[in-house]
PyMOL Python script that loads the backbone (N, CA, C, O; Angstrom):
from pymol import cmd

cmd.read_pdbstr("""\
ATOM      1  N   UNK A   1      75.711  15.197  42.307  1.00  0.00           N
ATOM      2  CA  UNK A   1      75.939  14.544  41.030  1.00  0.00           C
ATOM      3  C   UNK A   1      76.290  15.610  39.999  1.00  0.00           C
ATOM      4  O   UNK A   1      75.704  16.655  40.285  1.00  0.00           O
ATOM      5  N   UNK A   2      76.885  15.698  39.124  1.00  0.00           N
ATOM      6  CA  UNK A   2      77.721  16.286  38.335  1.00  0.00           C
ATOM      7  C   UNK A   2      76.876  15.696  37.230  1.00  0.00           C
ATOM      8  O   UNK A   2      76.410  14.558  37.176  1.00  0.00           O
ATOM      9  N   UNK A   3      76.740  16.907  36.159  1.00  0.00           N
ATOM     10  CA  UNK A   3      76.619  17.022  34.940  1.00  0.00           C
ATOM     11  C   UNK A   3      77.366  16.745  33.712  1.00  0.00           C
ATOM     12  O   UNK A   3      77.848  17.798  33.296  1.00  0.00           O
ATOM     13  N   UNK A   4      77.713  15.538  32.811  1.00  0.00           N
ATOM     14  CA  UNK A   4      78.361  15.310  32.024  1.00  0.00           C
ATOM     15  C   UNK A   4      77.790  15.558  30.961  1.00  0.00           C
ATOM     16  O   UNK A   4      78.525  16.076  30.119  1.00  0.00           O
ATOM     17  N   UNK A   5      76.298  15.313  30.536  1.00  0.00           N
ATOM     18  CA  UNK A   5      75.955  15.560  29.220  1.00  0.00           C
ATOM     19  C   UNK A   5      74.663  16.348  29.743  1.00  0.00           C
ATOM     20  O   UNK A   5      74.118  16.427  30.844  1.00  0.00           O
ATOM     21  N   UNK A   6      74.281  17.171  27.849  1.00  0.00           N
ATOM     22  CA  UNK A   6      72.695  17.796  28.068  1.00  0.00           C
ATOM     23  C   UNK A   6      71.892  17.019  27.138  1.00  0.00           C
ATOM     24  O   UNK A   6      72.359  16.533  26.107  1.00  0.00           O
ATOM     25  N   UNK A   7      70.680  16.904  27.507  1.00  0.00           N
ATOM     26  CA  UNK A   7      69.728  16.953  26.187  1.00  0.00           C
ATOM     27  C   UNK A   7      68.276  17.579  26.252  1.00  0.00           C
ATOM     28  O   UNK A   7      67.457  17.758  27.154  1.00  0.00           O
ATOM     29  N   UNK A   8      68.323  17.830  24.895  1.00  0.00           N
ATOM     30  CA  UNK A   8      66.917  19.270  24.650  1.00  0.00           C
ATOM     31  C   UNK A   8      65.436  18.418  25.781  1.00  0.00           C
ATOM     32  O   UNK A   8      64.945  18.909  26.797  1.00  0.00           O
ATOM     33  N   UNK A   9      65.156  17.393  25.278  1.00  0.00           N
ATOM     34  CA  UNK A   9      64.148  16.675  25.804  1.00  0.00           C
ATOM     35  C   UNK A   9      64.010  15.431  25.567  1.00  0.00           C
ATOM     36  O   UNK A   9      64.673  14.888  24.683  1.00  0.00           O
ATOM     37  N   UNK A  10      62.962  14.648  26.455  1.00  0.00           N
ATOM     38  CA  UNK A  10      62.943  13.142  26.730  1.00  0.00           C
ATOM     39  C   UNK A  10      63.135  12.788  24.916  1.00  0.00           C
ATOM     40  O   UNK A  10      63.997  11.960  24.624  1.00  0.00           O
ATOM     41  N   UNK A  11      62.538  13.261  24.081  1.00  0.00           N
ATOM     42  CA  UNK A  11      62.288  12.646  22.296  1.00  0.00           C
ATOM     43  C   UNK A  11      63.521  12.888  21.901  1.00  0.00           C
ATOM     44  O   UNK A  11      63.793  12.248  20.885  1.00  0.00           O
ATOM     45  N   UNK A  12      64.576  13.708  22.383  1.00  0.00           N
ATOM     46  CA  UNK A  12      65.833  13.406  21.611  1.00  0.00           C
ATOM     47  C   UNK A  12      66.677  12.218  21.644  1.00  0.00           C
ATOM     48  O   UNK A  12      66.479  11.648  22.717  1.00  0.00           O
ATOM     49  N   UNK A  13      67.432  11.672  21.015  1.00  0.00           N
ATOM     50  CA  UNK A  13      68.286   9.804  20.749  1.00  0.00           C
ATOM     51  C   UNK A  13      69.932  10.523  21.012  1.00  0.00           C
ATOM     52  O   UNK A  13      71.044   9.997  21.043  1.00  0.00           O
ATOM     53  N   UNK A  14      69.719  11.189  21.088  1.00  0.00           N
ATOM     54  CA  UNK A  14      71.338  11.538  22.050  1.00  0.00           C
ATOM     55  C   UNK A  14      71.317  13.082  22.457  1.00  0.00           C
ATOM     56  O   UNK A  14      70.589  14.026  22.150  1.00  0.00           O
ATOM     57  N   UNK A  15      72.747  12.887  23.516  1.00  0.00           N
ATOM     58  CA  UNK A  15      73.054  13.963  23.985  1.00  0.00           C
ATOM     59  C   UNK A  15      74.631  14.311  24.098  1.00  0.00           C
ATOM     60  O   UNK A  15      75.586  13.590  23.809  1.00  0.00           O
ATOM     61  N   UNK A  16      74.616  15.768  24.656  1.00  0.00           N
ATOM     62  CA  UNK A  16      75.724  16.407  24.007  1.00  0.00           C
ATOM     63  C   UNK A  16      77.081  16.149  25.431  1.00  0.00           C
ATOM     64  O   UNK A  16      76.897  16.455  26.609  1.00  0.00           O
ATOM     65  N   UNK A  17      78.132  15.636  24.961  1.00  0.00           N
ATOM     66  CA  UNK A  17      78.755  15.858  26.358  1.00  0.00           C
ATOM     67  C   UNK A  17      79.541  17.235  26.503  1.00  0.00           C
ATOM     68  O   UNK A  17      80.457  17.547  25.742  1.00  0.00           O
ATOM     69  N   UNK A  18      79.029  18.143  27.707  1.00  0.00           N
ATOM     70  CA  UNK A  18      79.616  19.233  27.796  1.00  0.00           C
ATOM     71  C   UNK A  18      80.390  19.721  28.790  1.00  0.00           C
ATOM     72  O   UNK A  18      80.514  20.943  28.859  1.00  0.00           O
ATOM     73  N   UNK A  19      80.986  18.963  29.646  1.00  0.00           N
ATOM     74  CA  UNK A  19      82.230  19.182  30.687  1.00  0.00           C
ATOM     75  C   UNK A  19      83.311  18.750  30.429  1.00  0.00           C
ATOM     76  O   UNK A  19      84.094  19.699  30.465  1.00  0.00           O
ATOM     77  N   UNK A  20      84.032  17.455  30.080  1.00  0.00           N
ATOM     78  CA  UNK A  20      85.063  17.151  29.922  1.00  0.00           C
ATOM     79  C   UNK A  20      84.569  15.616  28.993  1.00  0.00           C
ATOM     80  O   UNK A  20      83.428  15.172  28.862  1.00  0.00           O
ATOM     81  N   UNK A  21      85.596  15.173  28.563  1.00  0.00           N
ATOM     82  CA  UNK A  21      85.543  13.924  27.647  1.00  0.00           C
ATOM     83  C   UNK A  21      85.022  12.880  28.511  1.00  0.00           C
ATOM     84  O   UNK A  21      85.780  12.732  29.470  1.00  0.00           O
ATOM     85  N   UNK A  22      84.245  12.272  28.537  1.00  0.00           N
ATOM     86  CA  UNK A  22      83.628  11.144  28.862  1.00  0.00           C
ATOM     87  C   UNK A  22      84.672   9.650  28.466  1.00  0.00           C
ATOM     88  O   UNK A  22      85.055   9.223  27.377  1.00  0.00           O
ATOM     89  N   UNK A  23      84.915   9.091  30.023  1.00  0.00           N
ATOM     90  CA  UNK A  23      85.353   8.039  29.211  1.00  0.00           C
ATOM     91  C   UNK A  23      84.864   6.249  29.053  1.00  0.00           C
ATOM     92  O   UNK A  23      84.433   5.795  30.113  1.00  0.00           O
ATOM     93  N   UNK A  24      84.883   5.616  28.306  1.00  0.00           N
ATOM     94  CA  UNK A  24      84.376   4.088  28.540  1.00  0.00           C
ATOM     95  C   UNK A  24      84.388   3.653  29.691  1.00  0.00           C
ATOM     96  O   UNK A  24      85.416   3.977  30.285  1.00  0.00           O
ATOM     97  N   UNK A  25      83.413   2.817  30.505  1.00  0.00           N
ATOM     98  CA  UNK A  25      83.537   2.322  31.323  1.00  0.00           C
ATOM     99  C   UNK A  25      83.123   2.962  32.674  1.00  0.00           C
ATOM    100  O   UNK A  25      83.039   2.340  33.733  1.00  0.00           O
ATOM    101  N   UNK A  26      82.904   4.124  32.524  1.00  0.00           N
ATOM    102  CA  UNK A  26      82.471   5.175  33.701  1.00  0.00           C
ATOM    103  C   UNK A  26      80.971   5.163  33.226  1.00  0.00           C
ATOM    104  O   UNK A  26      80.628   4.741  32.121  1.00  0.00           O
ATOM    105  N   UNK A  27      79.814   5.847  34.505  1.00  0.00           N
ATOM    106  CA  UNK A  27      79.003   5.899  35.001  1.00  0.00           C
ATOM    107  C   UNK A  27      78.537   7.796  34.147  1.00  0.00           C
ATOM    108  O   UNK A  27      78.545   8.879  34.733  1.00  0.00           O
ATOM    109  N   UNK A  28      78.247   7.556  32.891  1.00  0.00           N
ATOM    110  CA  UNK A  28      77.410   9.328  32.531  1.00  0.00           C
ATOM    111  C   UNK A  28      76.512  10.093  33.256  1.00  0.00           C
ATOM    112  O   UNK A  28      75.477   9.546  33.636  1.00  0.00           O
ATOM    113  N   UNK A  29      76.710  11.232  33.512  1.00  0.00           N
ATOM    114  CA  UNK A  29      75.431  11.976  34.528  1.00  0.00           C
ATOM    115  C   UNK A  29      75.116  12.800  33.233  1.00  0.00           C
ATOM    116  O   UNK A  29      75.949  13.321  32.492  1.00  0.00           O
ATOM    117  N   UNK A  30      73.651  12.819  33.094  1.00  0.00           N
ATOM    118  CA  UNK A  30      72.788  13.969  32.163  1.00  0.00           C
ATOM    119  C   UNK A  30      71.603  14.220  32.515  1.00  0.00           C
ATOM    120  O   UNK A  30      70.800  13.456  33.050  1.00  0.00           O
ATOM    121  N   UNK A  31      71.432  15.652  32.122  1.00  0.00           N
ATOM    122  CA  UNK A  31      70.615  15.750  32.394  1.00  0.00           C
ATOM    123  C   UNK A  31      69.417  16.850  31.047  1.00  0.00           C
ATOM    124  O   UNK A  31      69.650  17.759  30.250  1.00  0.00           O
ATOM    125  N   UNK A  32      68.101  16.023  31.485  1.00  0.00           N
ATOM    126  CA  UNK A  32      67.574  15.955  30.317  1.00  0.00           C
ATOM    127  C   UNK A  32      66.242  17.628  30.720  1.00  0.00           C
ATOM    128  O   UNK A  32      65.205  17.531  31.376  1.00  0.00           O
ATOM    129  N   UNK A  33      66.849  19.079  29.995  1.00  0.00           N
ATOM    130  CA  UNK A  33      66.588  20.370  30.022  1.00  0.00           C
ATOM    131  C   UNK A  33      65.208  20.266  30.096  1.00  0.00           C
ATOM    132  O   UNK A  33      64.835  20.424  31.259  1.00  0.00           O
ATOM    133  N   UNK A  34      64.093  20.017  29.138  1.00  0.00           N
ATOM    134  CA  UNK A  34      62.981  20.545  29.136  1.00  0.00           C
ATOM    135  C   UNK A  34      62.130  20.011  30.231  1.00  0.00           C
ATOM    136  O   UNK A  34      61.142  20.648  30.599  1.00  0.00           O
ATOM    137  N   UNK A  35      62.699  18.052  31.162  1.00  0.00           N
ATOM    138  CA  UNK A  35      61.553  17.615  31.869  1.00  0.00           C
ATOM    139  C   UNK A  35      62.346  18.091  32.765  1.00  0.00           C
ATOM    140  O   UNK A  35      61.499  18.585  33.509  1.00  0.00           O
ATOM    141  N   UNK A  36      63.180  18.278  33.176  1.00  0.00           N
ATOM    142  CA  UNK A  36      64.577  18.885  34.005  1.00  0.00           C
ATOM    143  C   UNK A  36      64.165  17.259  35.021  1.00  0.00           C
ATOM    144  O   UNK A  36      63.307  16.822  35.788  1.00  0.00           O
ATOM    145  N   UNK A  37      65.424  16.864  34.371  1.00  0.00           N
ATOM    146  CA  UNK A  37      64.964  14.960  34.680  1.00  0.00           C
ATOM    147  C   UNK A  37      66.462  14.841  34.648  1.00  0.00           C
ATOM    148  O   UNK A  37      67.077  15.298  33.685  1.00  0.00           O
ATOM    149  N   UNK A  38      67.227  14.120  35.873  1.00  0.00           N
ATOM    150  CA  UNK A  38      68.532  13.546  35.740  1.00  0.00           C
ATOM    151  C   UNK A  38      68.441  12.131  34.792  1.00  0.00           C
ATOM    152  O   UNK A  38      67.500  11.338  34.751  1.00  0.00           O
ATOM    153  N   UNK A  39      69.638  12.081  34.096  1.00  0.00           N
ATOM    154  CA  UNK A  39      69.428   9.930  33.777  1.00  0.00           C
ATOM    155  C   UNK A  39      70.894  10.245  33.770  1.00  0.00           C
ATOM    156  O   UNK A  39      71.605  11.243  33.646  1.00  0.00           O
ATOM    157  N   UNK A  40      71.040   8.894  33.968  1.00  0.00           N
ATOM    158  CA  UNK A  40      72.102   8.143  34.493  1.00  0.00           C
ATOM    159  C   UNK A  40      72.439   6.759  33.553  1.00  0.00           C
ATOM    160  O   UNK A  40      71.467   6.082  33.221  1.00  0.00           O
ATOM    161  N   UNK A  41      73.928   6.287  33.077  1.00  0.00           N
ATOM    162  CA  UNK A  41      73.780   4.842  32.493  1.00  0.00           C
ATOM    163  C   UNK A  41      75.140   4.891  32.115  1.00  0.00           C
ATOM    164  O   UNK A  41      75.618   6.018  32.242  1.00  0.00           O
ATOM    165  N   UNK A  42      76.254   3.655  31.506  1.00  0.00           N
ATOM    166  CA  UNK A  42      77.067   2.934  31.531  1.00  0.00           C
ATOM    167  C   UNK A  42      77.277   3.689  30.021  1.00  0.00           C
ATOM    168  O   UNK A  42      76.547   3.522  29.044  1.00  0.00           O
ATOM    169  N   UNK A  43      78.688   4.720  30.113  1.00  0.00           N
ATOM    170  CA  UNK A  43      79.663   4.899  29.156  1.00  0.00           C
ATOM    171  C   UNK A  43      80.444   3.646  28.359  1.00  0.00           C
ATOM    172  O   UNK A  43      81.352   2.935  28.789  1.00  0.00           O
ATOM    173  N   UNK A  44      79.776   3.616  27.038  1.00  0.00           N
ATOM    174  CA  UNK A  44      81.163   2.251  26.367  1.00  0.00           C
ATOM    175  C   UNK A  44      82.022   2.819  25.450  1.00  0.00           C
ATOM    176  O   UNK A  44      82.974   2.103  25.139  1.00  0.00           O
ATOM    177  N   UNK A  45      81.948   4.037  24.866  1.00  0.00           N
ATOM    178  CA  UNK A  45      83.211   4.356  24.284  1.00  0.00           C
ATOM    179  C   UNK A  45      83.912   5.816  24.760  1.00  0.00           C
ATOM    180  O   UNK A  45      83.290   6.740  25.284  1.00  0.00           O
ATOM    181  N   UNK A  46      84.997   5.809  24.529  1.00  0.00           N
ATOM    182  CA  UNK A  46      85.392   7.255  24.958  1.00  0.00           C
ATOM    183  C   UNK A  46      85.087   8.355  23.957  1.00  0.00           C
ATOM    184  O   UNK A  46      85.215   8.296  22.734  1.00  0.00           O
ATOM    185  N   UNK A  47      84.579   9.567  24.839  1.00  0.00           N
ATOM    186  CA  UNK A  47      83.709  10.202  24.088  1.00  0.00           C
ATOM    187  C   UNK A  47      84.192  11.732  24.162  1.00  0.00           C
ATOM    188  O   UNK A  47      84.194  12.413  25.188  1.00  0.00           O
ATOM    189  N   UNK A  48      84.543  12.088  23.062  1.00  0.00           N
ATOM    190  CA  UNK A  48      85.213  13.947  23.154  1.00  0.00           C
ATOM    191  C   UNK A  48      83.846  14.760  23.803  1.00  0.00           C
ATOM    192  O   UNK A  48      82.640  14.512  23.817  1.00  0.00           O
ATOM    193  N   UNK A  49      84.723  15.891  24.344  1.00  0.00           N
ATOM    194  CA  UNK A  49      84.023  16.999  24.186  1.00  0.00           C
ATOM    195  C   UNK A  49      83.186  17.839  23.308  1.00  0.00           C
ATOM    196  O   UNK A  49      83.837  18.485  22.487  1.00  0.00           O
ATOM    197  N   UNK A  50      82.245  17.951  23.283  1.00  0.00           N
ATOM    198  CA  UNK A  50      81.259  18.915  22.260  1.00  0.00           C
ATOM    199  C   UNK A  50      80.512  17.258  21.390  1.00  0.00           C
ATOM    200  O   UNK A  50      79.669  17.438  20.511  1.00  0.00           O
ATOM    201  N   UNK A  51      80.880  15.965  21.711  1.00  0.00           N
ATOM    202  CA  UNK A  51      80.313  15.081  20.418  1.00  0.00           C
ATOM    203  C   UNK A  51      79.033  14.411  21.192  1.00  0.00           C
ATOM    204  O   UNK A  51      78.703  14.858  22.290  1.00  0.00           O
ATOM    205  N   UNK A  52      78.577  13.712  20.801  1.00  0.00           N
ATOM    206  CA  UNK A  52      77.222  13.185  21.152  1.00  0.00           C
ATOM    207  C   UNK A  52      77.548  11.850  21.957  1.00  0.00           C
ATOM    208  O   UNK A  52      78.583  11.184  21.978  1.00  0.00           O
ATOM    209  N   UNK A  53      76.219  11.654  22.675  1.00  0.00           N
ATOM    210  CA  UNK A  53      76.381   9.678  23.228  1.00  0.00           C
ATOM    211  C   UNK A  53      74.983   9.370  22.571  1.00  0.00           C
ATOM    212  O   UNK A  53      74.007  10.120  22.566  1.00  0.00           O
ATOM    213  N   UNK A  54      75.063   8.389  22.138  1.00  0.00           N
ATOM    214  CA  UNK A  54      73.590   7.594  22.195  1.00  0.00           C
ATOM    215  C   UNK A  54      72.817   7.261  23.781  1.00  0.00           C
ATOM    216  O   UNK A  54      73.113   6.518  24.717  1.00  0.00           O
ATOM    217  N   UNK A  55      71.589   8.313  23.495  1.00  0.00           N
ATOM    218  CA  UNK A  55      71.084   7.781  24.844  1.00  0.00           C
ATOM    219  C   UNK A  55      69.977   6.072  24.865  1.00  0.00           C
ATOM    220  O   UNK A  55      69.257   5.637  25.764  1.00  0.00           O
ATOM    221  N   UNK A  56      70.296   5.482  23.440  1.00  0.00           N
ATOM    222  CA  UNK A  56      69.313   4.114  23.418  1.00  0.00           C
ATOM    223  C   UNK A  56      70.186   3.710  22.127  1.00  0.00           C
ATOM    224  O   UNK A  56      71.000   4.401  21.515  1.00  0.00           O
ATOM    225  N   UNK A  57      69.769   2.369  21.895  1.00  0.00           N
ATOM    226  CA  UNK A  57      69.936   1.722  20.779  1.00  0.00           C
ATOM    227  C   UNK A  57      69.330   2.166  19.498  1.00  0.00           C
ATOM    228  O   UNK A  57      68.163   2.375  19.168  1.00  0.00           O
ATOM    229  N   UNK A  58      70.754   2.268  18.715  1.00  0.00           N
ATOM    230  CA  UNK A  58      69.974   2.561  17.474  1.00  0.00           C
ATOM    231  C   UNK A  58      70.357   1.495  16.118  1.00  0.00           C
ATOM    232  O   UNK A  58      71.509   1.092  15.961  1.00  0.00           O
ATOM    233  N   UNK A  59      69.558   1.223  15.453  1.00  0.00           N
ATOM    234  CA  UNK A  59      69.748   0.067  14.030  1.00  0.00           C
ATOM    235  C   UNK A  59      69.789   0.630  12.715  1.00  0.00           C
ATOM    236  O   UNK A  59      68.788   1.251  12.358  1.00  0.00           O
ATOM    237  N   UNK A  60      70.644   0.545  12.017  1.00  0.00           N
ATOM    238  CA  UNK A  60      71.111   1.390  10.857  1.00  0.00           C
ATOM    239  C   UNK A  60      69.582   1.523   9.607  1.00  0.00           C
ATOM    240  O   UNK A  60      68.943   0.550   9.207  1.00  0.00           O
ATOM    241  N   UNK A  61      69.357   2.775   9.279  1.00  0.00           N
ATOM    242  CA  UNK A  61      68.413   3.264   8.616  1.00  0.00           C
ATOM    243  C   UNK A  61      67.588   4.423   9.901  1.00  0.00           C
ATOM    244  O   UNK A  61      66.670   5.158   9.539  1.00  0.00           O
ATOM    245  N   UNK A  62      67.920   4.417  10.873  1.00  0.00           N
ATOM    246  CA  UNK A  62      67.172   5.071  12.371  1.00  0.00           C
ATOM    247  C   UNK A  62      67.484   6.162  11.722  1.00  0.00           C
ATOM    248  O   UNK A  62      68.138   6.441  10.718  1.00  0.00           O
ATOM    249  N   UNK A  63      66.811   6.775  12.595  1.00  0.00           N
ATOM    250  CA  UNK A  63      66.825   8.473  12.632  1.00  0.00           C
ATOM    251  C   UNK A  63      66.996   9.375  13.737  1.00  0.00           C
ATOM    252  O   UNK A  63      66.030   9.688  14.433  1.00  0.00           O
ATOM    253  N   UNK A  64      68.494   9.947  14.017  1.00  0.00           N
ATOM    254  CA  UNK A  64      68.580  10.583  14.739  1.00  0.00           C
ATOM    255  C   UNK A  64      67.887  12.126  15.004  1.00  0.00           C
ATOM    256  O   UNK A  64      67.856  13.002  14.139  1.00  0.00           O
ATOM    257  N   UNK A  65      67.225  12.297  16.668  1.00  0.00           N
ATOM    258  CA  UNK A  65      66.850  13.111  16.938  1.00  0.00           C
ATOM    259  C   UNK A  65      68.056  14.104  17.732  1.00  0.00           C
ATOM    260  O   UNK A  65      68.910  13.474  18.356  1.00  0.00           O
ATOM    261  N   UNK A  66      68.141  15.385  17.733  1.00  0.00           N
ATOM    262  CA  UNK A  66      68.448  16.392  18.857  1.00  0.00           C
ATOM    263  C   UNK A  66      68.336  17.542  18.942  1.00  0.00           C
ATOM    264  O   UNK A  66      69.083  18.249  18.266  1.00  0.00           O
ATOM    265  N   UNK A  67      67.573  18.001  19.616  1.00  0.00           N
ATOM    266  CA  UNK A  67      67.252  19.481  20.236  1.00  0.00           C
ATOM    267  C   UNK A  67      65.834  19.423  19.344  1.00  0.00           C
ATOM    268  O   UNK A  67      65.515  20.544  18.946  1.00  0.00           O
ATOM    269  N   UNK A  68      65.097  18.562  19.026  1.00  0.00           N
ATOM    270  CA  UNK A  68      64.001  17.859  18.692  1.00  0.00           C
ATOM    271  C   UNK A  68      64.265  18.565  17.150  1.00  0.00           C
ATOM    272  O   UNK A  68      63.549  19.557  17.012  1.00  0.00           O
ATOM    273  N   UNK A  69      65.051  18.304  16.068  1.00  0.00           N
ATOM    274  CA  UNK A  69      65.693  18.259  15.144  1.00  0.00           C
ATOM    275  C   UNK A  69      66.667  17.273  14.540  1.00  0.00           C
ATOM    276  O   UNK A  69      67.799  16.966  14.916  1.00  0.00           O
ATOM    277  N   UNK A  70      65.896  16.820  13.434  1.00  0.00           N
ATOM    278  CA  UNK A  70      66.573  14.651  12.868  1.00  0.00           C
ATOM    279  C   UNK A  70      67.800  15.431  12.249  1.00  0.00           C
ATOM    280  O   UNK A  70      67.847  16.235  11.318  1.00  0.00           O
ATOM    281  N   UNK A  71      68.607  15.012  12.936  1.00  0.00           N
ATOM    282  CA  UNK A  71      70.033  15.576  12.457  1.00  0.00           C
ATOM    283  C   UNK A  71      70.846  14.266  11.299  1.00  0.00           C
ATOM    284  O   UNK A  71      72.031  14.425  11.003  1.00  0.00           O
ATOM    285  N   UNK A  72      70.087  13.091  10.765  1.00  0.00           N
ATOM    286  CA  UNK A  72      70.707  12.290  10.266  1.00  0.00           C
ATOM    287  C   UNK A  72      69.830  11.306  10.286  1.00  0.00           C
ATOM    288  O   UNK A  72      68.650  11.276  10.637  1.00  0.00           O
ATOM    289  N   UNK A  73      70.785  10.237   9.729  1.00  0.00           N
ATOM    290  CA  UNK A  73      70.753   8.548   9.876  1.00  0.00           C
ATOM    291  C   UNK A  73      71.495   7.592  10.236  1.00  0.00           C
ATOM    292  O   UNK A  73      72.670   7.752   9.905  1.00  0.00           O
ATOM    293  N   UNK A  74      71.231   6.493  10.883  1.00  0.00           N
ATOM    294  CA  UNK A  74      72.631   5.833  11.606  1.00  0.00           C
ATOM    295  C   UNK A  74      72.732   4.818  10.309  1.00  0.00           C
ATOM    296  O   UNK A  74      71.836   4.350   9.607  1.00  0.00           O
ATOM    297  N   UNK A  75      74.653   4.599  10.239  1.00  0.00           N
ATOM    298  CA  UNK A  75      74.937   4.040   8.974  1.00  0.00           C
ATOM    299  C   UNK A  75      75.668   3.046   9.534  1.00  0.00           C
ATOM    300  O   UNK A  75      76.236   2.189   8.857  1.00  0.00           O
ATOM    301  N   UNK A  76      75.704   3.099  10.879  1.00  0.00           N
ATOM    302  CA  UNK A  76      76.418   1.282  11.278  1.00  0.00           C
ATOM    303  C   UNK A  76      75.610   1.629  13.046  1.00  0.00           C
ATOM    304  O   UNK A  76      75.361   2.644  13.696  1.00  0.00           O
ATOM    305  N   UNK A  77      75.459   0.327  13.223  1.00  0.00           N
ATOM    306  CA  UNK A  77      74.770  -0.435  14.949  1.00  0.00           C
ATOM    307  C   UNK A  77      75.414   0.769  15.347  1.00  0.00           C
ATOM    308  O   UNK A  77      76.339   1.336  14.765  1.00  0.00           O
ATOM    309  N   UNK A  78      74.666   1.205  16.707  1.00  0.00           N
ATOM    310  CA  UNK A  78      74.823   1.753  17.846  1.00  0.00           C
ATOM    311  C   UNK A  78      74.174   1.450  18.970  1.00  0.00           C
ATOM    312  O   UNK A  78      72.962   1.613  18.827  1.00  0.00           O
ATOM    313  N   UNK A  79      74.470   1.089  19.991  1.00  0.00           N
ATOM    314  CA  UNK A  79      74.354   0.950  21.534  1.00  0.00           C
ATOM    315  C   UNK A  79      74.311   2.214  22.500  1.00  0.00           C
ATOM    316  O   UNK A  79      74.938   3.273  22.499  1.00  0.00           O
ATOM    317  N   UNK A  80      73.480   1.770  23.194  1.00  0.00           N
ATOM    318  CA  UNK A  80      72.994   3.193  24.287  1.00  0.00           C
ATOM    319  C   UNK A  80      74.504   3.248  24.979  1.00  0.00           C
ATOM    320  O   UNK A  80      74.996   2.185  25.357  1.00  0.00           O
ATOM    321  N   UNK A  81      75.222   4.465  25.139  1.00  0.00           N
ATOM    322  CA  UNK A  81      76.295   5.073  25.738  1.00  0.00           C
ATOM    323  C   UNK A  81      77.362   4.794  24.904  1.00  0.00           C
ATOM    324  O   UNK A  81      78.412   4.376  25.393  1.00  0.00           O
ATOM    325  N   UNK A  82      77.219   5.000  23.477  1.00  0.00           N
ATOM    326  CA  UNK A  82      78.602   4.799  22.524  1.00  0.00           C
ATOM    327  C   UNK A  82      78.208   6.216  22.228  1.00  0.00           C
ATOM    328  O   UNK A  82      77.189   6.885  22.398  1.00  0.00           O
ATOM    329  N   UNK A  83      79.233   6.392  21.790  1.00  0.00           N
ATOM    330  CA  UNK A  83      80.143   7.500  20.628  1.00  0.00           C
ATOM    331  C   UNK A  83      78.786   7.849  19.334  1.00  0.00           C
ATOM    332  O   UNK A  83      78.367   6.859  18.734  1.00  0.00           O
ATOM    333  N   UNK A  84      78.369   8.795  19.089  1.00  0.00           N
ATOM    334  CA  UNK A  84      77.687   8.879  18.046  1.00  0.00           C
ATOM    335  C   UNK A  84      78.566  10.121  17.227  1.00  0.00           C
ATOM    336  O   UNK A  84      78.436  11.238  17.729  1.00  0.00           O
ATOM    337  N   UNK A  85      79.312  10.032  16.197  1.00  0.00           N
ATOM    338  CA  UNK A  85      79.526  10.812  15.180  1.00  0.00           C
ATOM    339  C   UNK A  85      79.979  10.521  13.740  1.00  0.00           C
ATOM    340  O   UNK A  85      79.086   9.815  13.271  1.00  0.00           O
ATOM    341  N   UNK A  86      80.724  10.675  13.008  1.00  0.00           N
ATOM    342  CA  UNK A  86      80.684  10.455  11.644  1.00  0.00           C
ATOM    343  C   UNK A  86      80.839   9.052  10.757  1.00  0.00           C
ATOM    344  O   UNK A  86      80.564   8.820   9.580  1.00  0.00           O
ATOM    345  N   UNK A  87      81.503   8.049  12.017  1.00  0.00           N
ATOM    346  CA  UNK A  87      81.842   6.802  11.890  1.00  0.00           C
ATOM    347  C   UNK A  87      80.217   6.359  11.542  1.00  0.00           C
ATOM    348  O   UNK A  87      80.109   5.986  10.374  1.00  0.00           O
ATOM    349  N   UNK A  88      79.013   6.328  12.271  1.00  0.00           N
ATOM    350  CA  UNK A  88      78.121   5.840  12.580  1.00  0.00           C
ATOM    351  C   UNK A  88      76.763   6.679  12.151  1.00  0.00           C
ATOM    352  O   UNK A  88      75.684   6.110  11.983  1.00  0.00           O
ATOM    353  N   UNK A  89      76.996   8.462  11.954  1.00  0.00           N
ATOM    354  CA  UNK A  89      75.783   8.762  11.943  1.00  0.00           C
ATOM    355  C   UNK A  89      75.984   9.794  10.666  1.00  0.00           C
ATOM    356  O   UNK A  89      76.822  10.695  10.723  1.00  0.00           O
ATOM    357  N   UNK A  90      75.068   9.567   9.405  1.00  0.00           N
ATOM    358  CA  UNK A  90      75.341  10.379   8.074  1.00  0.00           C
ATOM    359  C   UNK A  90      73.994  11.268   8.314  1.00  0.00           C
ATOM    360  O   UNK A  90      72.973  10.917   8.906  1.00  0.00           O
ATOM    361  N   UNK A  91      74.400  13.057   7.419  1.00  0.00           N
ATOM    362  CA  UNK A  91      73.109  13.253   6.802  1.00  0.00           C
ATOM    363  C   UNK A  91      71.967  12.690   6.112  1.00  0.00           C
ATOM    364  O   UNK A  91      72.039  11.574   5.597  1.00  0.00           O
ATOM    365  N   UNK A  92      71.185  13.215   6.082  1.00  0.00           N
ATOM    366  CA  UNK A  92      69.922  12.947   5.516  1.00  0.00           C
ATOM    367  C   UNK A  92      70.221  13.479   3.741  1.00  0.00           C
ATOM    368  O   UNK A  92      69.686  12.907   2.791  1.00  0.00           O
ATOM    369  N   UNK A  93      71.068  14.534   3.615  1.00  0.00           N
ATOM    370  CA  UNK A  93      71.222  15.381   2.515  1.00  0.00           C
ATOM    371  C   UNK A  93      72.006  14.926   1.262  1.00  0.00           C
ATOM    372  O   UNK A  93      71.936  15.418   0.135  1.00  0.00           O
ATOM    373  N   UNK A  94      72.702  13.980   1.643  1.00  0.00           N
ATOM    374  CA  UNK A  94      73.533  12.994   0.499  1.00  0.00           C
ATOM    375  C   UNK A  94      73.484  12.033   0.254  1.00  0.00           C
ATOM    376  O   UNK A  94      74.217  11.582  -0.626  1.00  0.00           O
TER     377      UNK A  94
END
""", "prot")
cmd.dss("prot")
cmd.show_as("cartoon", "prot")
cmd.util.cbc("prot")
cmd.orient("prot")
């Protein structure tokens, strides 16, 4: 099984994809560093290189975790295996 995304640990709400672009409709391999734990689950949007997936559902006002650091807030719905970046997830700072 092949590695498509990382994440710091089980408490982070997404992870990073770091091999090639992920696309909708395909099957994500990640794997999660600190429990050194594979997961597995259903890609729905196409997803660049270096950007995040939602690894769960998130409801706008949430708080994103990664690398166990709240990097934000979600500012529209997200679904486990979408696209998480600027469309959907704002600082905390503005």
């Amino acid at each position: 099984m092949s590695i498509e995304f990382i994440v710091h640990e089980e408490a982070d709400g997404v992870g990073v994809v770091v091999v090639e672009d992920l696309k909708a409709g395909t099957e994500g391999n990640g794997w999660i560093m600190q429990e050194d734990k594979m997961i597995k689950f259903q890609i729905l949007d196409d997803i660049p290189i270096g950007h995040k997936v939602a690894l769960k559902d998130f409801n706008v006002g949430d708080t994103v975790m990664k690398y166990n650091t709240d990097i934000g807030k979600i500012v529209a719905p997200v679904k486990k295996g979408q696209h998480v970046h600027v469309q959907n997830l704002k600082t905390k700072r503005w």
